[in-house]
C-alpha positions as MATLAB code, in Angstrom:
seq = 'XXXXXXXXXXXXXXXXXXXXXXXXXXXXXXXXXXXXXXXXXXXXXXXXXXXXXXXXXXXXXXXXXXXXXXXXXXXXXXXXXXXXXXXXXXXXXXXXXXXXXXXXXXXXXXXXXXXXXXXXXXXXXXXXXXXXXXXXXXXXXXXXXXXXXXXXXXXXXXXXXXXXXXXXXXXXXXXXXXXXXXXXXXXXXXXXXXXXXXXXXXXXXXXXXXXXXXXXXXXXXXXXXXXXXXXXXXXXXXXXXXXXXXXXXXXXXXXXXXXXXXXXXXXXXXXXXXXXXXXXXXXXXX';
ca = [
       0.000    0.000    0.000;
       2.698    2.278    1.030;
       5.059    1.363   -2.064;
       1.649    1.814   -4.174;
       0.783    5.586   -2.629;
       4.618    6.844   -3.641;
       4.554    5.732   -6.765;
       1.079    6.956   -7.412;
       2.119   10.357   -6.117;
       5.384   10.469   -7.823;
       3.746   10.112  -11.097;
       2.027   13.751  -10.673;
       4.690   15.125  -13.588;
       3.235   12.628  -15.696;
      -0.366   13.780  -15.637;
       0.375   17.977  -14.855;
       2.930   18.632  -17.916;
       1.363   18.156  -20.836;
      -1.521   20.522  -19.447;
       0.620   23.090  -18.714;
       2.198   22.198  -22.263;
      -1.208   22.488  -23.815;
      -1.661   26.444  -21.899;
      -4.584   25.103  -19.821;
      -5.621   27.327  -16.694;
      -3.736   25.157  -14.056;
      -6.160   26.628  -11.685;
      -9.023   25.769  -13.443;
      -7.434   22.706  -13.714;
      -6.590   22.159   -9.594;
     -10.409   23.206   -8.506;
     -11.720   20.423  -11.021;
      -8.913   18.119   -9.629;
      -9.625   18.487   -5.780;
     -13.050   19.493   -6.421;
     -14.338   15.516   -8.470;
     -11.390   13.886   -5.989;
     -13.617   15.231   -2.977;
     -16.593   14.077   -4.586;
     -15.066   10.555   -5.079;
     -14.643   10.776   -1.298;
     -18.265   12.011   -0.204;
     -19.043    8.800   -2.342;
     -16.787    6.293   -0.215;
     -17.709    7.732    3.287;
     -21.316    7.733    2.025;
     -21.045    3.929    1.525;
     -19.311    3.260    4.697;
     -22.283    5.661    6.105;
     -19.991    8.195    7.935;
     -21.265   11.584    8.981;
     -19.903   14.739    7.604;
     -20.649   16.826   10.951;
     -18.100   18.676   12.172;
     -17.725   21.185   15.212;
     -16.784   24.946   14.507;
     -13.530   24.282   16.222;
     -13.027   21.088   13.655;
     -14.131   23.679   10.856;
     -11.524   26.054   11.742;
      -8.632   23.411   11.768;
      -9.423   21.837    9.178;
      -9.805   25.293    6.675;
      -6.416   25.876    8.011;
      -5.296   22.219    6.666;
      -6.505   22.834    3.315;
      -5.336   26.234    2.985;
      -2.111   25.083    3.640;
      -2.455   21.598    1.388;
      -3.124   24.360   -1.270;
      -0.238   26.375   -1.105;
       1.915   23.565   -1.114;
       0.413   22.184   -4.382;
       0.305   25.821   -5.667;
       4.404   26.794   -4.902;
       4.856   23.180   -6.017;
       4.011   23.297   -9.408;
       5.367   26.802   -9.771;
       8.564   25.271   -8.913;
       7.823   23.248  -11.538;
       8.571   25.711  -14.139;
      11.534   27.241  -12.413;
      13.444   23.934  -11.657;
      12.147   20.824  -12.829;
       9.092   18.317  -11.992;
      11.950   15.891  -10.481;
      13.885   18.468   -8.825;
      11.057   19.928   -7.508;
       9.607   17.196   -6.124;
      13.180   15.805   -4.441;
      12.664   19.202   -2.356;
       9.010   18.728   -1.649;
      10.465   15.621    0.194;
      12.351   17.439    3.050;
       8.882   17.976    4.568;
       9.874   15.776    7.295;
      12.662   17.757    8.340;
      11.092   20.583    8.808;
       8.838   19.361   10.371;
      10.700   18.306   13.315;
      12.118   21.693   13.104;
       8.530   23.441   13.475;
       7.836   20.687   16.422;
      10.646   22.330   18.189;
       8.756   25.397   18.342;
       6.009   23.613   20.714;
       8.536   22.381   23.146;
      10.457   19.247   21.412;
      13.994   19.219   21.613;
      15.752   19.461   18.422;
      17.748   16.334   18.095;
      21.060   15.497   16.749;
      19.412   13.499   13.650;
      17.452   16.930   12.825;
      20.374   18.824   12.656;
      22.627   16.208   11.041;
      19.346   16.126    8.333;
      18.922   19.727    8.109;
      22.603   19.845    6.861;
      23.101   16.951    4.462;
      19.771   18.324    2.679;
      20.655   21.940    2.681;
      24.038   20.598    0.811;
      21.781   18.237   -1.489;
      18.820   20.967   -2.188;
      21.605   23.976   -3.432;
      23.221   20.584   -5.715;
      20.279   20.142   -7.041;
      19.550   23.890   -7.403;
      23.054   24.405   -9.529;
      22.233   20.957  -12.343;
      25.775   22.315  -13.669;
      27.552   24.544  -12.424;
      27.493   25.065   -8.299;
      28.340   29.090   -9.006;
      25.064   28.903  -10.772;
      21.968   28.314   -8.254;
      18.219   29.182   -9.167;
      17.856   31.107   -6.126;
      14.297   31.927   -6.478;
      13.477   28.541   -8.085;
      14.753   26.988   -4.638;
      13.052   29.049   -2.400;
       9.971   28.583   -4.445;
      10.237   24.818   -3.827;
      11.039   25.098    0.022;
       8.122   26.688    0.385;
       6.262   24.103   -0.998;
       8.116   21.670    1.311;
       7.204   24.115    4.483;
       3.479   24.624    3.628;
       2.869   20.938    3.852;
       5.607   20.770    6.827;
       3.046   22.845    8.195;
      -0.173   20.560    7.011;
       1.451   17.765    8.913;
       1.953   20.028   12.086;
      -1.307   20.910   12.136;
      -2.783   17.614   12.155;
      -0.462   16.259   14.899;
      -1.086   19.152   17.169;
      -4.853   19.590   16.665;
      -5.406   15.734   17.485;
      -9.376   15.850   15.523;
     -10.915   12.838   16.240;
     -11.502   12.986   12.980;
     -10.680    9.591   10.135;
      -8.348   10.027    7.781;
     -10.569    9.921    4.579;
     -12.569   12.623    6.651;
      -9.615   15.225    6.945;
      -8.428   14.069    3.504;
     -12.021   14.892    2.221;
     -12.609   18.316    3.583;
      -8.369   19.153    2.914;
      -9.764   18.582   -0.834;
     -12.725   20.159   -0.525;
     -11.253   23.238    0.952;
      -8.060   23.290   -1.512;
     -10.778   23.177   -4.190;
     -12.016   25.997   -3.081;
      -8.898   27.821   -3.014;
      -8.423   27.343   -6.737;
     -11.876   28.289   -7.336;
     -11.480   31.827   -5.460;
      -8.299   32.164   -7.636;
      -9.843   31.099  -10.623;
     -12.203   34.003   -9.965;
      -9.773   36.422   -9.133;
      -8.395   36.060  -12.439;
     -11.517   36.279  -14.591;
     -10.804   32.653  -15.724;
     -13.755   30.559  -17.157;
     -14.632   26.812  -16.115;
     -14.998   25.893  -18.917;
     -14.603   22.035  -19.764;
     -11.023   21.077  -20.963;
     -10.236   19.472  -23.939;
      -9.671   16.205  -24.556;
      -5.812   15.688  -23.471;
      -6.589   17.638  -20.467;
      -9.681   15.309  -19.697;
      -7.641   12.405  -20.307;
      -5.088   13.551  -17.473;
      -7.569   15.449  -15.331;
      -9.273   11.595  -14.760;
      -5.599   10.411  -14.147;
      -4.439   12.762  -11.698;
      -8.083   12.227   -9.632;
      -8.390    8.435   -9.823;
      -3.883    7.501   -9.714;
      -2.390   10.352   -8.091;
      -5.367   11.856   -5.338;
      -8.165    9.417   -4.356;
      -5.944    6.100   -4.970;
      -3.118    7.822   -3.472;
      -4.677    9.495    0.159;
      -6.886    5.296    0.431;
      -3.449    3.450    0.095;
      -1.708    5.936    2.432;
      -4.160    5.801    5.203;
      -4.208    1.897    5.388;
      -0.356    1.965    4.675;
      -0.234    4.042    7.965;
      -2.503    1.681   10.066;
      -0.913   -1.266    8.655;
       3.230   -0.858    9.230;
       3.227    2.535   11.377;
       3.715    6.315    9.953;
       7.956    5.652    9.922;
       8.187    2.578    7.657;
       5.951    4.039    5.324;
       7.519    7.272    5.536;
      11.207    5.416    4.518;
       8.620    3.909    1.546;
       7.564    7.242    0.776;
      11.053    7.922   -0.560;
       9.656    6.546   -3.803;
       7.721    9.003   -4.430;
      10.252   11.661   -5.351;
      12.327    8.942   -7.162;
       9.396    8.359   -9.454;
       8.852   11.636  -10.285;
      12.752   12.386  -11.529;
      12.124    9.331  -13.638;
       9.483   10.537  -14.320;
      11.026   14.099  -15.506;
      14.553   12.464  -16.914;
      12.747    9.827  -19.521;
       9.179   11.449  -20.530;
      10.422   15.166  -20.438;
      14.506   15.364  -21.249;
      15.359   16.550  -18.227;
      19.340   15.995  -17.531;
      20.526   13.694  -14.891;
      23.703   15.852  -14.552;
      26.280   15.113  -11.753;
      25.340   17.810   -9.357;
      21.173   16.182   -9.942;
      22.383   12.682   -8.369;
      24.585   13.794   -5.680;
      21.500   16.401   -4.954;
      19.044   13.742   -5.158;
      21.293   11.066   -2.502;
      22.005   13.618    0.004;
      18.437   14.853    0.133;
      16.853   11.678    0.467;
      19.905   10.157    2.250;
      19.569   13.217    5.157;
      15.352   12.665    5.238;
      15.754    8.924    5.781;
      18.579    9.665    8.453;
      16.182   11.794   10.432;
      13.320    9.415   10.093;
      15.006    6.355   11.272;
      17.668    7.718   14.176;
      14.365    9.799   15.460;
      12.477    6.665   15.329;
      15.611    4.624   17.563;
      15.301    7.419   20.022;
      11.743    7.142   20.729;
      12.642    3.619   21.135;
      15.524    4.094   23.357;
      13.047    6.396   25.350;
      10.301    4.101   25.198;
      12.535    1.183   27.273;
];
């Protein structure tokens, strides 16, 4: 399940390209994606006859989660213009990190692993900002990408401090449904119609909803219940690995030098603080 949720994810390039290739509004394109993958939820927690009902302090928290959900997907794939779909999404991965980071702010000690991490990914994220030539970094195009990698640092925050009592096709459901609406509110802030994409985009609109969103947030969740949020968080490393393939065989992009030693030390320094946090909360736990 977990191995089946990364790869899902990781094929995101795959489906988002050739839109932006064929000058489709990508926000029109985001509020139809969330907005039929929420739907597709509504139908599954209809079936399984959960209720919807949710307190105003739920509301609140959960607005929050899919404001931020949305500007993670929206500084996302503007980094994917200004890097690379792979590159991009190798940066999107160092969500973990920061989110121990952020943790520290509500009282956790930052440990050694963190900072060891926060290191060996700063080194990998400027490699993979330079492709070429390390006295030429994209700057902007990294930032851009780190802030996609904070904003859903901050998604996962909020769900571990709130503690909803809430399932996890629930959140998922209203994350979508409010990250739909975000696109929408954009799409009319722009004067941009709705109107029904063409065929190509149809074709990878259905893609995205039923691979890389509704297929992807199911396999998670049970992944999570199944082996525990650390082993499929190591798994998870597929993700970003997928999409680079992703980027290098369907779209030219160059696996230069500086891209692979980028692309080890990133996901080498996540994995690091994953599984030496883990053996302390073990050590702890004895």
């Amino acid at each position: 399940m977990a191995i089946i949720s990364a790869v899902f994810y990781g094929l995101i390039p795959l489906f988002i390209v050739p839109v932006k290739s064929a000058g489709f509004s990508l926000n029109v394109f985001l509020f139809y994606r969330f907005g039929l993958s929420a739907i597709a939820l509504v139908l599954i927690l209809g079936l399984k006859g959960t209720s919807f009902r949710v307190n105003s302090k739920q509301l609140i928290i959960l607005l929050s989660l899919g404001l931020a959900y949305s500007l993670s997907t929206d500084s996302l794939f503007y980094a994917y213009d200004l890097l690379s779909p792979g590159i991009a999404s190798i940066i999107l991965f160092v969500f973990p990190v920061f989110v121990a980071l952020i943790m520290s702010a509500f009282g956790e000690k930052i440990s050694t692993a963190t900072i060891t991490a926060l290191v060996i990914t700063t080194l990998g994220i400027l490699a993979l900002g330079s492709k070429e030539n390390l006295s030429d970094i994209n700057y902007f195009g990294l930032s851009v990408a780190v802030l996609s990698a904070l904003f859903y640092a901050t998604y996962v925050v909020i769900v571990k401090q709130s503690r909803m009592n809430v399932s996890g096709i629930k959140l998922s459901f209203y994350s979508l449904a409010f990250s739909s609406l975000y696109f929408l509110l954009k799409v009319i802030f722009h004067r941009e119609k709705l109107i029904m994409p063409a065929t190509i985009v149809m074709v990878n609109l259905s893609m995205i909803v039923i691979f890389s969103t509704v297929l992807t947030l199911i396999t998670l969740i049970y992944a999570i219940q199944y082996i525990g949020p650390t082993q499929t968080s190591i798994l998870s490393a597929l993700e970003p690995i997928v999409a680079v393939l992703i980027s290098v065989v369907m779209f030219g992009e160059r696996l230069t030098v500086n891209v692979s030693v980028g692309i080890i030390l990133v996901l080498g320094g996540v994995l690091v603080n994953i599984l030496l946090s883990e053996r302390k909360k073990k050590i702890v736990g004895r």
